[in-house]
N, C-alpha and C positions, 0 to 999 in steps of 0.2 A: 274730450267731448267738444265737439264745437257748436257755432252761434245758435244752428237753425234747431239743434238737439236739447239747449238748456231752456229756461223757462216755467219748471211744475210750479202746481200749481201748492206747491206745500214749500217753495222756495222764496227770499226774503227780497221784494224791491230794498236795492241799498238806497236809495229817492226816499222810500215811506221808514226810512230807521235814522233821518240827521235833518235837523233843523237850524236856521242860519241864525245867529244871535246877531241882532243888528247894533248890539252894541259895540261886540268886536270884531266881527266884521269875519267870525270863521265859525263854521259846521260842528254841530254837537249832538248827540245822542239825545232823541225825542224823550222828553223825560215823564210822558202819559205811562198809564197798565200796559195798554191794548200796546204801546211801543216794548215794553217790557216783555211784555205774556212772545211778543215774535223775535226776538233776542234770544230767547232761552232756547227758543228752536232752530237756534244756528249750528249748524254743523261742526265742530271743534275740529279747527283748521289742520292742513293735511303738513308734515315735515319734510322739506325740499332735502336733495341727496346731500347735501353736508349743513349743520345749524347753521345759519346766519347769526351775525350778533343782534339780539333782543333789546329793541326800544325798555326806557325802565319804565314801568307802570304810575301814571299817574296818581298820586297820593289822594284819594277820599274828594276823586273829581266834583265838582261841583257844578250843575248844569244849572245857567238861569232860565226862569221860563219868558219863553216868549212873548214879545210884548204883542200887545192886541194892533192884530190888523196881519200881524205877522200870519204868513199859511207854508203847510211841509212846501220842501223843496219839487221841483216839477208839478206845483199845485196854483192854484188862481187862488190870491189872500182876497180878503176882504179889502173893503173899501176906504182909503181912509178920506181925509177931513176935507181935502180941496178936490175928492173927487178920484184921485189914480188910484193904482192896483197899490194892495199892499205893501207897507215900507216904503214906497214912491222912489227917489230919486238915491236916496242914502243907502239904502237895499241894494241897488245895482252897482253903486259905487263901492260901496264893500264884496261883492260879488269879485266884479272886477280886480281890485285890490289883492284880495284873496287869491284869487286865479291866479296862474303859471302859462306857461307855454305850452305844458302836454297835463293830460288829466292826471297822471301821476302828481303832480306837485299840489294837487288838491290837499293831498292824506296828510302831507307836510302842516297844512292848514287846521287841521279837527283837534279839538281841543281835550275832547273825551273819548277819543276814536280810537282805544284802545284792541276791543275786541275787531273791530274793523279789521285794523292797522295789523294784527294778528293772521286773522284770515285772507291777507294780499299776502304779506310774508311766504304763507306756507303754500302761495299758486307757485311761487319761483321756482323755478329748477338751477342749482347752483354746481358750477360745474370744476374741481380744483385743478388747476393749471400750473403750481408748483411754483416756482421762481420766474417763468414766463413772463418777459415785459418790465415795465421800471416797478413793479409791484405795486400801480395805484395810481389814478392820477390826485395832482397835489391845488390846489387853490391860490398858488400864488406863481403858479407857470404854466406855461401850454399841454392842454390836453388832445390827447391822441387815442379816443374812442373806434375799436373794429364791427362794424357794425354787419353780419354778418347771415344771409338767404339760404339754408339750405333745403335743396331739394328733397328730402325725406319725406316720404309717403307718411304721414300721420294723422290720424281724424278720417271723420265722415265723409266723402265726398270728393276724396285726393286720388282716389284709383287713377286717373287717366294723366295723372302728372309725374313730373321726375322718373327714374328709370326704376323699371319692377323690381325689387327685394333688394334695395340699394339701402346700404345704411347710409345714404345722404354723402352731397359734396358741396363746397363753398359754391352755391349757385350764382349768388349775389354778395360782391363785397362791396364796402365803401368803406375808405378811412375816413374818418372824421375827425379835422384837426379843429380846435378852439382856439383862438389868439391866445395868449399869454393877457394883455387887457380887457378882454372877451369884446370887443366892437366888433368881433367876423370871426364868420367860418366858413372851412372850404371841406366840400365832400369829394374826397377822389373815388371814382369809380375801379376797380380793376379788371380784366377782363374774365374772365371763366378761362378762354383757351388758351391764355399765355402760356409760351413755354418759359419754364424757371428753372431754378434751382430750389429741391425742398430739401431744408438741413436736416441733420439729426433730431430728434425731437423725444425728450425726458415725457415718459406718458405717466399720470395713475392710472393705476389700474383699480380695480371694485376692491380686493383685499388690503389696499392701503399701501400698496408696496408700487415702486418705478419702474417701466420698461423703457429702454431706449428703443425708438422704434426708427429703423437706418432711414438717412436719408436717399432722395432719387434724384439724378441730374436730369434736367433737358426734358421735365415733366410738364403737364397740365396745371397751374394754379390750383384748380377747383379741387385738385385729388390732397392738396394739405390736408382737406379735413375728411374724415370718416373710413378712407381707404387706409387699410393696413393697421386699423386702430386707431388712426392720428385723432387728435380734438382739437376744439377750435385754439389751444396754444399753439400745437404746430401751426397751424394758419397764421396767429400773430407773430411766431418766429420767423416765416417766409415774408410777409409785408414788409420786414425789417430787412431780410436777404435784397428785396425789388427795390427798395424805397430808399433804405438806410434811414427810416422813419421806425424807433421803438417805441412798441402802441403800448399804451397803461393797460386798459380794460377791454374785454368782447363784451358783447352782446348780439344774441342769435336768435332769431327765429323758425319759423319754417311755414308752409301753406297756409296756416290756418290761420296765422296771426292778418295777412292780408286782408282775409275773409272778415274775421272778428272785427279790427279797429275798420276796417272803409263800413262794415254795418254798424260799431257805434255810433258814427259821429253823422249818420243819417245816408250816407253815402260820399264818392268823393266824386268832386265835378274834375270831367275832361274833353279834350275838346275833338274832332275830326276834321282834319280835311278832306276826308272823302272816305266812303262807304266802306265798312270791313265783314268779311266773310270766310274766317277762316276755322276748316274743317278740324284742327290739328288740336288748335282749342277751345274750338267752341265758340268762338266768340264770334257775335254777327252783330253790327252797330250800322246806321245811317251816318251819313254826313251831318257833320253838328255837334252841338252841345249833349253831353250826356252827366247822367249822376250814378256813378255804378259802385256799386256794392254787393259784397258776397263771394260767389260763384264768376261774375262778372269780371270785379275787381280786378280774382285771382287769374282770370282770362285775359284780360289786358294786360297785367305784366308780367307776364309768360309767355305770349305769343310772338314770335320769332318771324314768321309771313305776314304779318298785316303791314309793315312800314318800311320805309327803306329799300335798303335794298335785300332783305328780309337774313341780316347777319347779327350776331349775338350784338357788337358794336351799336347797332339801332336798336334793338332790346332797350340797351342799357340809358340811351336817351328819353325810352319811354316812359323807363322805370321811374327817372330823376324826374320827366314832367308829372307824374300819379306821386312821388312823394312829396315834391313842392307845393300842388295842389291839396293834398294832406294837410300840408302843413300852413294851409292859410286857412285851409277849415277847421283846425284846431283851435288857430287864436281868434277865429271871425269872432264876433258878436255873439251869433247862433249858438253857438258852442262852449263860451264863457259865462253864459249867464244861463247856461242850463245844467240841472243837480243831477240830471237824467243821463246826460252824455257824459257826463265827468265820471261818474261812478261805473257806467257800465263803458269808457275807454280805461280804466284805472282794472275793473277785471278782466278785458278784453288784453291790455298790454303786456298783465304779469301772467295770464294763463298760458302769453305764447312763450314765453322769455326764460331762455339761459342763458347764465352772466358767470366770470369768472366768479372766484369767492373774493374776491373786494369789491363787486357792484351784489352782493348778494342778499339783502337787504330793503326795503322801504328805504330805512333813512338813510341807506349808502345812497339810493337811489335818486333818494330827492336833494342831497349833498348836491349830485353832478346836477339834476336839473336845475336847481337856482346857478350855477354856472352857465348855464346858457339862457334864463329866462328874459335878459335883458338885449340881445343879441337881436337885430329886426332884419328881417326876413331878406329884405333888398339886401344885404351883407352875408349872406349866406350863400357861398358860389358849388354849385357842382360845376364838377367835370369830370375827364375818363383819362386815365395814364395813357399818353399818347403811345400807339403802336403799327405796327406794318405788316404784315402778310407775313406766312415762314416763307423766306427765299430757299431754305432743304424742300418744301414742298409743291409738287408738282398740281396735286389738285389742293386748293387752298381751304385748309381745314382749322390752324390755328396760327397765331400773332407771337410779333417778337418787341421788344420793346425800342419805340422811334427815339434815340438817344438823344438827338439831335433836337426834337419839341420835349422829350422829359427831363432829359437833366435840366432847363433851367424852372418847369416848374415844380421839380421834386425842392431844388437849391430855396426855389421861394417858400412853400409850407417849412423847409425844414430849418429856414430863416422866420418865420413868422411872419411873414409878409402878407396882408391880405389880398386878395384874387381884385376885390370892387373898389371902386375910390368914395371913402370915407365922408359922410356930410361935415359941412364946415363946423356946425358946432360940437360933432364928436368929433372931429380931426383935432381943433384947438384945444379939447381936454384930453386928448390923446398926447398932445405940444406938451401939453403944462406935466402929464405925467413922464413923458419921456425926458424933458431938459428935469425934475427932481432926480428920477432915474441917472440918469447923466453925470449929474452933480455928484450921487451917493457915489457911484463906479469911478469916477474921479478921483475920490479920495481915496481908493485904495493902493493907486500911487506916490500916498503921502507916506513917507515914515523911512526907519532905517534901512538898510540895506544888507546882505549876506555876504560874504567872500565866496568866490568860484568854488574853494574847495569844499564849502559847507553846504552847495547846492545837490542836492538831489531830484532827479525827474528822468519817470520815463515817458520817450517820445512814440508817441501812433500817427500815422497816416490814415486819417479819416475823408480823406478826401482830394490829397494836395497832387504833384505831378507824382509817377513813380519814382519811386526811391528815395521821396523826401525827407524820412524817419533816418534811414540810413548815411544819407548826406549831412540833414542837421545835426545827427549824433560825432562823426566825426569833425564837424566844426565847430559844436560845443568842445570836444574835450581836446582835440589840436589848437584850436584858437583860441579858445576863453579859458582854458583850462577847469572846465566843468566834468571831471574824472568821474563822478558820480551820476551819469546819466547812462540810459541804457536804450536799446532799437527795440520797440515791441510789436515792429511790423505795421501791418493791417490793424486799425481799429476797429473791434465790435459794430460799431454801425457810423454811418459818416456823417460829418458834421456839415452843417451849414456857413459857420466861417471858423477858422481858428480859435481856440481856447484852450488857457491854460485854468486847471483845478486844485485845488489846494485847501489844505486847513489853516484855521485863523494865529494857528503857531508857526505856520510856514510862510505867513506874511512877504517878512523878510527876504526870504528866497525867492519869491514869488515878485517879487520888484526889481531884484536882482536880476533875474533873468528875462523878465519885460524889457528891461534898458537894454540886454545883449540883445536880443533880436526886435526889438524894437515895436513891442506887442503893444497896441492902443492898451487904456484900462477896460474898453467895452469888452474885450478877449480874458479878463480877469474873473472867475467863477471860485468865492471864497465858502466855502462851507460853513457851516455851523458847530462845529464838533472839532476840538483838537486832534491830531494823528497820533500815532504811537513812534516811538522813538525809531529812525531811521527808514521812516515810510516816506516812496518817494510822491513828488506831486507828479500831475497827469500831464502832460503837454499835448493835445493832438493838433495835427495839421490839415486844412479844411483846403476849399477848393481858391481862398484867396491867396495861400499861401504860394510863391515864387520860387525863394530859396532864401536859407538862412543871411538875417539879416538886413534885408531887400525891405522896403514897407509893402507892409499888406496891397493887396487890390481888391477891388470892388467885390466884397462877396457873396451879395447875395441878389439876383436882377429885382428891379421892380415893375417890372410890365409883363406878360407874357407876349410869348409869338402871337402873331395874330394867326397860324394853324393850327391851337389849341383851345380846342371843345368844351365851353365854359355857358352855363345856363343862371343866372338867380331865381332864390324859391320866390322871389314876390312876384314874379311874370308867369302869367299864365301862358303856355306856349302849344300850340295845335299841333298833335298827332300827325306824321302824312310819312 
């Protein structure tokens, strides 16, 4: 169902069922009849395709009542004593407070918003993607969210978009990397036409059971997902194939989500530099400012002929100017201090939404939102994976990847480098976090040592020249006499500088073989968990590696080229 379809009038404003306790400062179940008497007539929430894990029910919740002056949310309170609107000054401050970055983090906030908190649960659509990706992202290192468009015909109103009786294809990607200290994030665009490589890809299927579903060379991006079976894993398996970036979680949409969230939050503003009139989709705008939502919306970032030079490439610049502008309307004022947009972006976001089965939840969900809630806007960089025309094609229909401008900003995201330059007073707590950091990774070069022959590790090439695995393996075991190491080729996905992996009982080894090839401690990644008797440690070789022995170099750029297409969401930027 979508936005312009819901509404009866026997249906519940979530506005008129949560009241703000201004003493702490978070949304509670109206605790009047007439609140009660329209509770009892909620709908017993619908079950997404696999359970999510269930919030535990609050114990014999206790609602206080609202102190005088106090009025429901999206309502004019009464008056209080110096004159202002209800609650005055304390009221907005707890608002604020409370608020997050997206309406979702609201729910995180309710204190008795049990049955609520139920009925978003069961809007998701959860989608199980198996082993796919590092299985989650973690809290104390970089997260690599797939944030993913497809064009699937679904809902009211979608007839004249995406291709007729299509089960949908990755329309729109963006990786979305988090810093590991969360002060920035960078959105990479991917293109739809690129050609790839899509691997193999382990499917479920509806009876619970796996199909491999084969991979294709010298493909379309966009066909990872929906053709041939694939789901949005395989799409996060090929991101990984392009980037050598392995993404934790999806998250998907399709048409209607655009339509939904640009009508909750009242509309999104965008700007023209000059008149649009295009047939294809609809869309017909003046020069200038506009605020569009809906149908509109969804016609702005769809339209292929209004901008540019009317190539998927411009598309994709438009899309990133309509999500940036999004996204300052989310945290504006407007939109933070109102119960109204908050509740209906929180049923607009999950009614569109499938997520692997570890974002499959409210509280998975508001887990990742407080990771980014502190993050400001001006540090948030899109851009688009640099690429080139196919030179196999005569009329030019799809892109290959510009090696030359991507490798060094793939090297940066998958160094953690941020895209903008950090303000002085987050750069200096960024200083103080990174010399502790420093300090701790330091010490992992303190302690004994192993003899050659007690060493164990096998070597990958994650990145380094050809044949580096193979080189350093025989000058481990011809010159150091490290017998016990092994070539494991190509690495799963490529690293951003050298590291060596290991458990806290292979210490010893793991120092050992830092002093033969001369690994800084930053190259030290010590796990948590003892290995098992005769398990070796991971050595892979990244793009600073030279040749065994050699000191590293530089590995990871900190600027880009200045031919790489980079926007921040805090600039509003005009359409042309």
């Amino acid at each position: 169902m979508d936005a312009q379809s819901r509404g009866r009038a026997d249906e519940i404003d979530p506005a008129d069922q949560w009241v703000l306790n201004s003493r702490t400062g978070h949304y509670e179940l109206r605790p009047d009849d007439s609140a009660a008497q329209r509770r009892s007539r909620v709908t017993a929430p619908r079950r997404s395709r696999t359970t999510p894990s269930r919030p535990e029910p609050t114990t014999s919740p206790s609602v206080p009542q609202p102190r005088r002056g106090d009025a429901p949310p999206g309502r004019r309170g009464g008056r209080s004593r110096n004159g202002g609107g209800g609650g005055g000054g304390r009221r907005k401050k707890a608002l604020m407070i409370t608020s997050g970055t997206l309406a979702l983090l609201l729910i995180g906030g309710v204190t008795a918003g049990y049955l609520y908190y139920e009925h978003l649960n069961g809007n998701i659509n959860v989608t199980d993607i198996g082993r796919t990706g590092t299985g989650g992202f973690k809290k104390d290192q970089a997260i690599n969210i797939l944030v993913i468009g497809t064009d699937k015909r679904s809902g009211a109103g979608n007839e004249g978009y995406g291709d007729k009786d299509s089960v949908g294809h990755a329309d729109t990607t963006i990786l979305f990397h988090i810093a590991k200290d969360r002060s920035n994030a960078t959105a990479l665009s991917i293109p739809r036409d690129l050609i790839t490589d899509i691997p193999n890809c382990p499917t479920k299927q509806p009876d619970g059971s796996t199909k491999e579903i084969r991979g294709t060379k010298g493909t379309r991006f966009n066909t990872s997902l929906g053709q041939e079976g694939r789901d949005a894993g395989c799409t996060m398996r090929t991101v990984k194939e392009v980037t050598g970036i392995e993404v934790d979680n999806f998250m998907m949409v399709d048409f209607n989500a655009v339509k939904t969230l640009s009508t909750a939050v009242g509309g999104v503003p965008v700007c023209l530099e000059k008149a649009v009139d295009d047939k294809d989709s609809k869309l017909k705008l003046d020069k200038g400012e506009h605020r569009l939502q809906g149908e509109d919306a969804l016609a702005f970032v769809r339209t292929r002929h209004a901008f540019g030079n009317e190539s998927d490439l411009d598309r994709i610049k438009t899309q990133q100017q309509f999500l940036g502008s999004m996204m300052r309307e989310m945290k504006s004022k407007e939109t933070l201090t109102s119960p109204k947009k908050f509740f209906s972006l929180a049923e607009a976001a999950t009614k569109s939404l499938t997520v692997d089965q570890g974002l499959g939840s409210i509280k998975k969900l508001t887990d990742l939102a407080g990771e980014l809630k502190d993050i400001d806007l001006k540090n948030i960089t899109f851009t688009t994976l640099p690429v080139l025309d196919n030179p196999a094609e005569k009329v030019k229909a799809t892109v290959v990847v510009n090696q030359a401008l991507a490798d060094p900003l793939l090297q940066m995201i998958r160094g953690d480098v941020s895209l903008t330059e950090v303000e002085k007073k987050e750069k200096a707590s960024k200083q103080a976090a990174d010399a502790e950091a420093k300090a701790k990774q330091d010490a992992l070069l303190q302690g004994n040592r192993s003899t050659a022959g007690d060493i164990r590790v096998d070597v990958y090439n994650g990145g380094g020249p050809k044949g580096a695995a193979s080189t350093t393996l025989a000058w481990l075991q011809n010159t150091k006499g490290v017998l016990k190491a092994s070539n494991k080729s190509n690495a799963p996905a490529k690293v951003g500088a050298t590291q060596l992996e290991y458990a806290p009982n292979q210490a010893d080894q793991a120092r050992a073989l830092a002093d033969m090839l001369g690994l800084p401690a930053s190259a030290l990644r010590m796990g948590t968990a003892d290995a098992a008797a005769k398990t070796p440690m991971r050595l892979t070789l990244g793009p600073d590696f030279d040749k065994p022995g050699a000191p590293l170099g530089a590995a990871v750029p900190q600027q880009l080229p200045e031919d790489v297409q980079q926007a921040q969401a805090d600039k509003a930027v005009c359409a042309k």
